[in-house]
N, C-alpha and C positions, 0 to 999 in steps of 0.2 A: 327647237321645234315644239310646236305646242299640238295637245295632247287632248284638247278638248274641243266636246263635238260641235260639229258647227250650229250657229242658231239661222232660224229664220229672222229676219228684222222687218216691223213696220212703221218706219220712221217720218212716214207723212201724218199715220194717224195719232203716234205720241205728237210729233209739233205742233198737231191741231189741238191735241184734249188739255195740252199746257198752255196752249194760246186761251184756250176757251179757260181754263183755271187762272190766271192768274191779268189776263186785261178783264176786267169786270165792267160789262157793260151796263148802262144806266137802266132801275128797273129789275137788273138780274141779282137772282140769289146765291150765283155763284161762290161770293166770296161767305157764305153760311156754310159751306161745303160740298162738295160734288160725290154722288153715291155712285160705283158702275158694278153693272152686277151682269153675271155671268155664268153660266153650269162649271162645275169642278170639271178638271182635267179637259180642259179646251185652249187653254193658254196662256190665261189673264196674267197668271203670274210670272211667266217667264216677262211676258210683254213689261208688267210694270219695273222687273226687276232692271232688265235690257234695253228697255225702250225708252219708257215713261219718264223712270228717274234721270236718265241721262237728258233727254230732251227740258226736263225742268231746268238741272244743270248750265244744260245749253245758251237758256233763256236767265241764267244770272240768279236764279234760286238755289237758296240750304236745304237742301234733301233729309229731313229724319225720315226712316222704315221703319215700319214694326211689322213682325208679322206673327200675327196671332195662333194661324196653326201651326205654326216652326215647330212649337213644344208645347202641345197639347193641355199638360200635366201643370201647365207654368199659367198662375192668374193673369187673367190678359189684363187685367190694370198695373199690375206686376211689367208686364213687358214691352207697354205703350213709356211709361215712366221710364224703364230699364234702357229702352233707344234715347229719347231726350238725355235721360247723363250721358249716354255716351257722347251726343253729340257736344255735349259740354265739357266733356273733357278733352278734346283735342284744342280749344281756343282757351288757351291760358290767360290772354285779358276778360273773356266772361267768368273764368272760375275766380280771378281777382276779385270782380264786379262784387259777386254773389258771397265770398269772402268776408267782404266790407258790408255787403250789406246785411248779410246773417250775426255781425255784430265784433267782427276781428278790426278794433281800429284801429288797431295797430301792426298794418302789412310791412312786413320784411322781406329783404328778399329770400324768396320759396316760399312765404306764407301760402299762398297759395296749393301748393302743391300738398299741404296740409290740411287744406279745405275737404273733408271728407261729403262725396256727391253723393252720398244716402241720405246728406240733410235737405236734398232736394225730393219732392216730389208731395202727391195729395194728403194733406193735412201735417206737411213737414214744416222743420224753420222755413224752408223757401218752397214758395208755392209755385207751379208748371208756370202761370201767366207771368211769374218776375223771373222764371228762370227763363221763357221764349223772349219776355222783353228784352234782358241782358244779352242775347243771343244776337236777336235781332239787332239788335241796338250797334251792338260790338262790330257785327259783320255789315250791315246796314244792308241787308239783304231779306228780300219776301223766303219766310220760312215756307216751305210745303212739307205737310206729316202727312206723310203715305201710310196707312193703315190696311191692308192685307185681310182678308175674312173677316170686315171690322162686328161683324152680325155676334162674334164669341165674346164681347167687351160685355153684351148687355145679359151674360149668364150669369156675371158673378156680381156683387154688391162695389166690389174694388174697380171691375170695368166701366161700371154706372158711374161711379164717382169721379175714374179718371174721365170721363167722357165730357160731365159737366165743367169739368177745371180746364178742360181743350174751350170748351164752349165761351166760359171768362176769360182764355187767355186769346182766343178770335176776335171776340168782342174789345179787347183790349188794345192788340195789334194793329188792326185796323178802322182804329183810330187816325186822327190824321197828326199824333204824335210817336207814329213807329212808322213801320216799314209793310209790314201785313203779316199776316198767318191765313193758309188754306191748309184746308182739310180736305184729302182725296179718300175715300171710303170704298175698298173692292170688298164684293162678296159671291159667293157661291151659290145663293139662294134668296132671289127676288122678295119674297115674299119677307124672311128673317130681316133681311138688309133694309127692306122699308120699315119694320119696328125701332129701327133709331132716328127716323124722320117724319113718321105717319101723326103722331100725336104733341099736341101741344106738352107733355110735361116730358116730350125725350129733346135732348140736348142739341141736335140737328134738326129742330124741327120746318120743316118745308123746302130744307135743301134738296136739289133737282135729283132724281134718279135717271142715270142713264144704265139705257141695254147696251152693253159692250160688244161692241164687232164680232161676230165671229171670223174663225181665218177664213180666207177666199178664196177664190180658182190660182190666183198668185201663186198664193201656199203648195195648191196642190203643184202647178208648173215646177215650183222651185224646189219642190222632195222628188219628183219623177225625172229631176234633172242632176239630182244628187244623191240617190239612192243606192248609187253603185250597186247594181244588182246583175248576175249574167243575163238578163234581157231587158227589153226596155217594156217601161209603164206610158200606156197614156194619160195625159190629165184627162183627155174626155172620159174615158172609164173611169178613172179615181176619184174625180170628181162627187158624179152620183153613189159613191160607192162612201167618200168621206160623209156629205151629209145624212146617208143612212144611216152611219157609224158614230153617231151625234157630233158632227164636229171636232172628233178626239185624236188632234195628230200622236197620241202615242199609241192607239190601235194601228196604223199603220207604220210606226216605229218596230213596235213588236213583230208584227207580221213580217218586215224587211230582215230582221233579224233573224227570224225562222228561218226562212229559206236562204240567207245568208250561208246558213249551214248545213243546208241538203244538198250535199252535191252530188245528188242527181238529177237535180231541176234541170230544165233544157228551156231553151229559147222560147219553145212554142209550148212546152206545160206551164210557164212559169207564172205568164198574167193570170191564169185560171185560178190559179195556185195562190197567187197573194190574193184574190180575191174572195177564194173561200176562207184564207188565213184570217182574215179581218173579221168575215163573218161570223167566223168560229169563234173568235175574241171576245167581240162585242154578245154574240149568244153567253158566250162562257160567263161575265158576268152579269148580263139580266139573269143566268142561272142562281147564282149566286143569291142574288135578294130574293128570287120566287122563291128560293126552299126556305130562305128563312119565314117571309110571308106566309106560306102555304104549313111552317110548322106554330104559327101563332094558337094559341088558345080562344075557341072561338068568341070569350069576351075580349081579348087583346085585338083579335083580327077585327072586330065591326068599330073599335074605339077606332084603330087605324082607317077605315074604310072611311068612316067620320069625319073623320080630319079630314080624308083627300078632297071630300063633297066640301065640303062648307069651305075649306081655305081658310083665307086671314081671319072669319068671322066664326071660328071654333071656338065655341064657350065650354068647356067640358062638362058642367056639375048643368046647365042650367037644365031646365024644364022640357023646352024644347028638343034639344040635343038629347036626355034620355030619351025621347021620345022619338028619336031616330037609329038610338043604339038598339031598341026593341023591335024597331020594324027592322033593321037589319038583321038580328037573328031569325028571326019571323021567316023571311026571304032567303036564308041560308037556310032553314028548315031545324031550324033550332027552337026547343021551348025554355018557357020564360022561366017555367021552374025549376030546370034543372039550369040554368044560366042566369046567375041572379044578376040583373041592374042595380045599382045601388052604388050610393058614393063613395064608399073604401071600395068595391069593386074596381069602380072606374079607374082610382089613384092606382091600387095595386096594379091598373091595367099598362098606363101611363109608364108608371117607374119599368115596369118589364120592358116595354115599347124602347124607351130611354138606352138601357143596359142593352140592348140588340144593338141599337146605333140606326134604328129607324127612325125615332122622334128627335127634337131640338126642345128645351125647356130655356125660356129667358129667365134672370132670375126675376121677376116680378107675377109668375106662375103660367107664362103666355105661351104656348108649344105651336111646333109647327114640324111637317113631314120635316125629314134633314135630306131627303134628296130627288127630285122631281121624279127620277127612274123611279121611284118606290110609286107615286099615284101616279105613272104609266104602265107599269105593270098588273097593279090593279085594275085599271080603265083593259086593257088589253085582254085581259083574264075574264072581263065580268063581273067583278066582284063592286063593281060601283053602281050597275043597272037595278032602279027602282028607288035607290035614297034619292 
């Protein structure tokens, strides 16, 4: 008997977005790579893990994952490279391939099995593009590299790098002397996730960005019919109640779970009840970022306020932009003397910003909010009227 909780499944819209990723129609940039981006904790990742992958599958594609936040702490060029060996290591005719061709010519049998896969990867004996050829080649199948919060690749120098080597070895595969390589790119943050397609010198440049679905009235039918709760939910109430709650089916996982254990909920307190549980949720953590917000120092807080007004077009140091960090004190009732502007200011402001887990920094000095709650809290507060 299996012990794990059930999923929801949206199995029309992975056979579409693998339809749309790998028939490449004429004109389209599809096969440059495909971006979907999506707020955290709404479901993307379950969907890609459950859905996506299996439907590529389905359609006769080699699946490599990575996923970028799994382990925080681990260089995301480190972990895009880390998935490719793996995948290399389960087909013993490509580690031969790569064997021979890193310079063993003289294969015995289990040479291979001796072929150490750390000499794979960017600026190794074997570079990602001869190691997806051999891949490719061996299985004679369109590779797809699902890449997971791919926006963290372009923080470290090693992500950049392995980004470009994906980029030569696409350029390579589909050719009409392989099989193909697509790049599926999910991210958490519209904004982050178009800095690896927005400009000509990033490595995905003008591949399509899609807004990824949010879950639907479906969703809500298919938890208020499986919620096992002692009373029952309507979807018409849950409904208006999930989009309030941004979209986040574990607000209402939690909440089910609450009252799971109140036994003394009753039939007729009980809708009332999950319905203040969500909202309590969902306050609880907009609570959360307002204090940290509302404990910023007031150069930290107008640097943030900055960012939220200007968006993708945040220049920190320039002219302009100081010249809106001052009318922002100004407008908070702050003076200029005692709150100096100035550019080790701003940086100091920046790296504190950072260490909260309110900013995102690319490694090429480019930042961006790290999560929309944070400039709708601000918009909601006030704290954005007059920039």
């Amino acid at each position: 008997m299996s012990h794990a909780p059930e999923l929801f499944h949206r199995p029309t819209l992975a056979e579409r977005i693998a339809k749309q990723v790998l028939t490449v129609a004429v004109g389209s940039a599809a096969s440059s790579g495909v971006f979907l981006a999506a707020p955290r904790r709404t479901g993307k990742s379950t969907f890609v893990r459950e859905d996506l992958r299996p439907a590529f599958e389905h359609a006769g594609a080699l699946v490599v994952y990575a996923d970028l936040w799994a382990n925080p702490t681990t260089d995301p060029g480190a972990v895009i490279v880390t998935a490719i060996r793996a995948a290399l290591a389960t087909r013993a005719g490509v580690v031969m391939r790569l064997a021979k061709a890193s310079g063993l010519s003289k294969i015995a049998i289990g040479s291979a099995m001796n072929f150490d896969l750390d000499r794979v990867g960017v600026g190794k004996d074997v570079s990602l593009t001869d190691a997806l050829v051999a891949l490719s080649d061996e299985t004679r199948q369109v590779i797809v590299l699902i890449i997971d919060e791919a926006q963290h690749a372009i923080t470290t120098d090693a992500g950049i790098a392995a980004l470009f080597a994906l980029k030569a070895a696409r350029d390579e595969l589909n050719s009409t002397h392989h099989h193909g390589l697509r790049v599926v790119c999910t991210g958490s943050n519209r904004d982050k996730l178009a800095m690896l397609r927005n400009s000509k010198d990033q490595a995905f440049y003008g591949a399509p960005m899609v807004n990824f679905p949010m879950l639907g009235k479906d969703f809500i039918e298919w938890f208020c019919q499986k919620a096992e709760l002692p009373f029952p939910l309507s979807p018409e109430k849950i409904w208006p109640l999930f989009v309030e709650a941004g979209y986040r089916p574990e607000l209402l996982g939690s909440a089910a779970d609450t009252l799971r254990f109140n036994f003394e909920v009753s039939a007729e307190t009980g809708p009332d009840m999950f319905e203040n549980e969500v909202r309590q949720l969902a306050s609880e953590i907009s609570q959360v970022q307002r204090k940290a917000i509302h404990s910023l120092t007031p150069i930290q807080q107008v640097v943030l306020r900055v960012m939220a007004v200007t968006g993708s077009n945040y220049a920190p140091f320039e002219a302009s932009t100081m010249d809106l960090y001052r009318r922002g004190l100004q407008l908070a009732g702050q003076i200029e003397d005692e709150v100096r502007i100035d550019v080790p200011g701003v940086q100091q402001a920046l790296l504190a910003l950072q260490e909260k887990k309110l900013i995102w920094r690319a490694a090429r000095g480019v930042y961006a909010i790290e999560e929309q709650i944070v400039a709708d809290i601000l918009a909601a507060d006030g704290l954005l009227n007059g920039l």
